[in-house]
Structures are given as structure tokens and as C-alpha cells.
N, C-alpha and C positions, 0 to 999 in steps of 0.2 A: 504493500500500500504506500510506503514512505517512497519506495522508487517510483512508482507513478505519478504521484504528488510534485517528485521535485522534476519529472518530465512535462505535467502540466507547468507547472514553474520556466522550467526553461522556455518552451514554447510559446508565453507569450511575455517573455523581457526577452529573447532573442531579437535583435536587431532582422527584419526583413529585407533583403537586395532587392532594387527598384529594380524594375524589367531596364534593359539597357536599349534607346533608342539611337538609329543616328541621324545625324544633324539632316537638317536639309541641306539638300543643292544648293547653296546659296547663288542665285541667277538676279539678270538684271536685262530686261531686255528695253528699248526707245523707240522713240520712231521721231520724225521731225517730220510728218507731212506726206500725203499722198495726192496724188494728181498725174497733170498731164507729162509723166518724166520718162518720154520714150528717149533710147538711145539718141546722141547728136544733138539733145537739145543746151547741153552744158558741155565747154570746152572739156579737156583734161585735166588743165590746170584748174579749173571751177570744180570739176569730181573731186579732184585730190583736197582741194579747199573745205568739201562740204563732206568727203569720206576722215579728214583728220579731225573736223570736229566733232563727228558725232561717234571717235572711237575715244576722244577726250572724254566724252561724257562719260561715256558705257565705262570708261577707268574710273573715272570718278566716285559714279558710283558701286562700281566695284569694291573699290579701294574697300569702302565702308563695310560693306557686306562681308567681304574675307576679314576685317580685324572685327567680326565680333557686331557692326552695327543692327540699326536698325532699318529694315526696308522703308519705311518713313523717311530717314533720316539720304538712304541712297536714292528715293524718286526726289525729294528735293534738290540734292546735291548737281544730280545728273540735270534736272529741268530751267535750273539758276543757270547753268552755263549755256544752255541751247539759248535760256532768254538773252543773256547776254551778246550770244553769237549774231549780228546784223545779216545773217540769211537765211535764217529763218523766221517765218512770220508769227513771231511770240517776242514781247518783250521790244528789246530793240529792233527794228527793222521789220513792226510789224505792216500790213497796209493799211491804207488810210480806206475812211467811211467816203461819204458822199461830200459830206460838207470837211473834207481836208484835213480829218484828224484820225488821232490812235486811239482806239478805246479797246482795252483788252480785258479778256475772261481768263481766269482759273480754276482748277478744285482738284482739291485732292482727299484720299478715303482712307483708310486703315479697315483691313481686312480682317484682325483682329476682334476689333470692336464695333465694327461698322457708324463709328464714327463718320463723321465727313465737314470738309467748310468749300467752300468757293465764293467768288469775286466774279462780279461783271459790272463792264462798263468804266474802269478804271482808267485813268491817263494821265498818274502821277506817282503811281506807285514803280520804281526800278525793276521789281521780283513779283508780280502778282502769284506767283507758287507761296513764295514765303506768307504772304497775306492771306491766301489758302487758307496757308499751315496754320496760320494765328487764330481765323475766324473758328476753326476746328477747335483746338485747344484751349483758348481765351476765349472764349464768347458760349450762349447756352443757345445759338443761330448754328441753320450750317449755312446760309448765303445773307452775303451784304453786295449793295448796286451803287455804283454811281459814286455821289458825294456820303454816303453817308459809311462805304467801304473806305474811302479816302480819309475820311475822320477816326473812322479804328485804326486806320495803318497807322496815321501820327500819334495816338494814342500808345499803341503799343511800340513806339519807336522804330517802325521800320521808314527803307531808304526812301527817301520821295525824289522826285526830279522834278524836271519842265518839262511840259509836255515835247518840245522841241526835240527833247534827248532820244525821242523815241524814231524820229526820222533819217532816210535814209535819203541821198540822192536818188540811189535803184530805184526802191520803193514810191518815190515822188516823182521819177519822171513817169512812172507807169501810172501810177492816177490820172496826172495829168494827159496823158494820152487815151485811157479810158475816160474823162470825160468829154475829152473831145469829139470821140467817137461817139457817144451816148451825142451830144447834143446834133452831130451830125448824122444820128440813128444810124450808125456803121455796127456794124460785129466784128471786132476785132477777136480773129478765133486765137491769135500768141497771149491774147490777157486772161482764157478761161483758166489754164491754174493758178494765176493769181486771186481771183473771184471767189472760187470754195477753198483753199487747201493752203496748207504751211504750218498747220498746228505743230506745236509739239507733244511728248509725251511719254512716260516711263511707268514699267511697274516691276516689283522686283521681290522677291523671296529671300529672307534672309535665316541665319542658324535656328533658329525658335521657331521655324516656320510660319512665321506670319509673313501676309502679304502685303501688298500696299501700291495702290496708283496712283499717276497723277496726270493731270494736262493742262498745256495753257497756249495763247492764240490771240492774236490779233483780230482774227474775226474773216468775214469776206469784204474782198474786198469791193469797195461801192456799196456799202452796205449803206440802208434808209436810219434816221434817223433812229435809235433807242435798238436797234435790232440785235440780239441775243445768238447765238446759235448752243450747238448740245455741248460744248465745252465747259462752260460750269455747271449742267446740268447733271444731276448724281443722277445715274440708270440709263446716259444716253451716251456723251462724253465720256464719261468716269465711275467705275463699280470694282468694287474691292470685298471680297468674303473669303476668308479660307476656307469657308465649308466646300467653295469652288474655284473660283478663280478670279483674277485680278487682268481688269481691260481698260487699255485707252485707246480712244475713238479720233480718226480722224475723216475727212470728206464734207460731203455737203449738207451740214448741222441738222436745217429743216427737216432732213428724213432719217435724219441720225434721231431726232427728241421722238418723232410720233412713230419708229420702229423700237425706241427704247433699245438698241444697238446691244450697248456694254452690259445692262443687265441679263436681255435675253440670251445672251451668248455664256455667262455665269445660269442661269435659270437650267438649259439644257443640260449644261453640265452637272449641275446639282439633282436635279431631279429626273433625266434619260438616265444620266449616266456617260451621255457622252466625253468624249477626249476634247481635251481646248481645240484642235486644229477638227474635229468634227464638228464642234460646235460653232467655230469660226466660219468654217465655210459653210453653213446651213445659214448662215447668216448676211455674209458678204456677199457670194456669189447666187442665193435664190432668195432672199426675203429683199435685199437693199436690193437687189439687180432687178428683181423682178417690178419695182417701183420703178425702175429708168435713173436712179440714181447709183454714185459711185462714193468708195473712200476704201477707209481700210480700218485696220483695229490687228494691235499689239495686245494677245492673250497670256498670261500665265498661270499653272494651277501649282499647286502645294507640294505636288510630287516634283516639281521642276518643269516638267513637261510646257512648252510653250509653241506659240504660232505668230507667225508674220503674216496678215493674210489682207489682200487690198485686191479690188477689180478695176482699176484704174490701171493706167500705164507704167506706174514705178511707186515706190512709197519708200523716202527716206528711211533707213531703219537700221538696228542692228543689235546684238546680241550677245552676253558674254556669262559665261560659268566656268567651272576648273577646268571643264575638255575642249571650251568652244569660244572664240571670239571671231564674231563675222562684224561687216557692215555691209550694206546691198542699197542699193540707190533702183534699178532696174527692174523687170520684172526676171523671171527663171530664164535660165538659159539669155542673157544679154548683158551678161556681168563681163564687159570686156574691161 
């Protein structure tokens, strides 16, 4: 009886070993825009310009991911530097509206928590990603517009500019030539990618396996007055779950908001069962297509597994984990 006594004893002051799991893949994949990017439309020296930027990012937020961060912390890291970069249409060098100005959208999620914040209509803030991040974390909102997004940024100390800082010469002669043609009812068919497309945007898996997305844009260009598109929209633009997986949207917003893009593309996966890249293209190539409309969407799920998937001519984009770093501007088979 005493020996069984002190076996129950043992049994339950023995220390139990946790099941041993291992980490995630820690991945990061971007995109900087999809549209009209058939071979020949960019020098070489313009590839190489817009292929070094966007393997800066993909390090960037690399970097964070390999020491331990948090995917949070690499979709922001990687989206600050595309905004910064003057060719893509986020941030600096985004295009201009109708009436001559920059007004840019953000948002970003945590897949974790299903948190979320976004900004639209902004044209003073440096980082609309960081203001994102703030509206998320510091505020009990997930979206702030306009001027009263501009007053939480100064609030919480982030960078402000003039709106000027946000312009490019590129960027400005091509308004100016889109409106010339608008008043002279022309179609200028060299300005449709500037019109829908140049978003940016990342989402990334980190040790913990949490996910996390983000995107930010300029907008279209020639856009009306107050006009929005699915960029700061959470479920169109931007969706983040680790029960499924983490999407940034980009293409032509209008049909990005009323197909709900980024969420359906997480829904399938969550609830078929389907793989990111099954659920990417059930979505890209017959739900968006079968509307007449184009873009693309940068998928991630939990297992690592991801997708680059656009029906457009090319989608800035590119991808990195322990075995894999790409960048791709083209569509398959035109990676010359």
C-alpha cells in the first residue's frame, strides 16, 4: 500500500514534458502592384531598379522574422521602405487624384488577434503603414479618414510632411497628360496601369506562428473626389487569421470591396479546406475575372505554404524563407 501511495505521489509532483513543436517557417512574402507589366514595358536598368528594391524589403523584413520578431513588426518594416521607394504608388511617388493631389490608404491586421487599424484619405502623414499600426494599437477604432486620421498621427507622434513631399516629377507628368486627354476625351491606353494599380503590400509568418498583413497605396489614379478603394478596407484589401491565412490585395479596389477578395480567399481556406494557391486562384482567375476585372493578391497560411497569384500582365512581387528568395516582376515563363 505504502509503495503505491508514494507512486501516486510521484505521479502527480513529476514535472510533465511539453509535446515538442517546431517553429514555423518563418516567411515573408510582398508585392508592390499588379497591372499592365508585360515584358518591354521597363528598361533593364528600370527592372534592376525596381527588382533591388523590392529584395530590400523582402530582407528587411526578413531580417526580423529570422532574429526572433514579430510578423507585425516585418509587414511594417518591409511596407515603410516600399513607401519610401518613389516607384511605387504608396507613400512617396504615389499618383495624384483628379484635383492634383496625394491622398493615401492603409491597414494593416494581426492574425493573431484579429485585431486591425487603417487610414484613408491621408496627405501628411510620411508612413501611412505606421499610422495603421497606431490606429490598431492606440485607438479602441480600426479606421480613421481624412483630417481626423491626421490628428491621431500628430497625437501619437508620428512623421508628418507636406503634402508636396509626396510628389514625383514621373508621377506628375503622367496626371498631367491624363488630364489632358480626359479633357480632350482621348484614351490614352500607356496610363491604364497607372489608373488601378501600384499598391503595395506584405504579409509574413513569423516563429510563434502568427500571421500578419498589411497594404498601403496611393489610390487610382484620376480618382473623383473623397474616392476610397479596398486598401484600407479589412476583408477586401487586407485579412489576416491564423486559423487561415494572411492576404494582400492588389488591382482594381471597386471589385476588390464588393468580391471581399482577401477575406474570401482566407474563408475557402478555412472552411473547404482548400491550399492558399487553390484558394487564390478560385478567386483571381474565376470570381475577379469572371467580373471583367483584374489585380492580384499575395497569400500566406500558417504552414508557410504561400501564393503569388494576379491575372493581369505582371505583379511586382517577391518572396523569401530559409530555402527561397525570389523576386518576379512578369508573369511565368517571361522572367528574362
Amino acid at each position: 500500500m505504502r509503495v503505491f501511495l508514494t507512486f501516486i505521489a510521484l505521479f502527480f509532483t513529476t514535472p510533465v514534458m511539453a509535446e515538442h513543436h517546431e517553429a514555423a517557417p518563418v516567411t515573408i512574402v510582398i508585392h508592390g502592384g499588379a497591372g499592365a507589366l508585360a515584358p518591354g514595358r521597363y528598361s533593364p536598368e528600370q527592372e534592376a531598379v525596381f527588382r533591388d528594391k523590392l529584395s530590400e524589403a523582402l530582407n528587411a523584413g526578413y531580417e526580423i522574422l529570422d532574429n526572433g520578431g514579430a510578423a507585425l513588426d516585418a509587414v511594417e518594416a518591409a511596407i515603410v521602405l516600399m513607401e519610401d521607394a518613389p516607384m511605387f504608388n504608396a507613400g512617396k511617388g504615389a499618383v495624384f487624384t483628379r484635383e492634383g493631389k496625394n491622398e493615401l490608404d492603409s491597414s494593416i491586421m494581426d492574425g493573431a488577434t484579429l485585431n486591425a487599424g487603417a487610414v484613408a484619405g491621408v496627405t501628411r502623414v510620411k508612413n501611412p503603414i505606421k499610422l495603421a499600426r497606431a490606429v490598431m494599437e492606440k485607438s479602441e477604432h480600426v479606421m480613421f479618414a481624412r483630417d481626423g486620421a491626421e490628428k491621431f498621427a500628430k497625437e501619437n507622434g508620428l512623421e508628418m510632411v507636406k503634402p508636396g513631399y509626396f510628389k514625383t516629377p514621373e508621377r506628375w507628368a503622367r496626371y498631367k497628360k491624363a488630364l489632358k486627354a480626359e479633357k480632350e476625351k482621348e484614351k490614352d491606353a500607356s496610363l491604364s496601369h497607372d489608373f488601378k494599380y501600384g499598391t503595395v503590400g506584405a504579409v509574413a509568418l513569423d516563429a510563434n506562428g502568427n500571421l500578419a498583413a498589411g497594404t498601403s497605396t496611393g489610390g487610382m489614379m484620376m480618382k473623383k473626389y473623397g474616392r476610397v478603394g479596398d486598401t484600407p478596407i479589412i476583408g477586401a484589401g487586407t485579412f489576416a487569421d491564423n486559423k487561415s491565412c494572411a492576404v494582400s490585395s492588389t488591382g482594381w479596389g471597386e471589385y476588390f470591396i464588393r468580391l471581399t477578395i482577401a477575406r474570401d480567399i482566407c474563408a475557402q481556406v478555412e472552411y473547404q479546406g482548400k491550399s492558399v494557391e487553390e484558394a487564390a486562384n478560385d478567386v483571381i482567375h474565376h470570381r475577379l475575372q469572371d467580373m471583367g476585372a483584374d489585380g492580384g493578391v499575395i497569400v500566406l497560411g500558417p504552414d508557410g505554404s504561400y501564393a503569388m497569384t494576379f491575372n493581369s500582365k505582371g505583379m511586382f512581387r517577391g518572396v523569401k524563407n530559409a530555402d527561397t528568395e525570389q523576386v518576379a516582376i512578369y508573369g511565368e515563363g517571361e522572367e528574362e
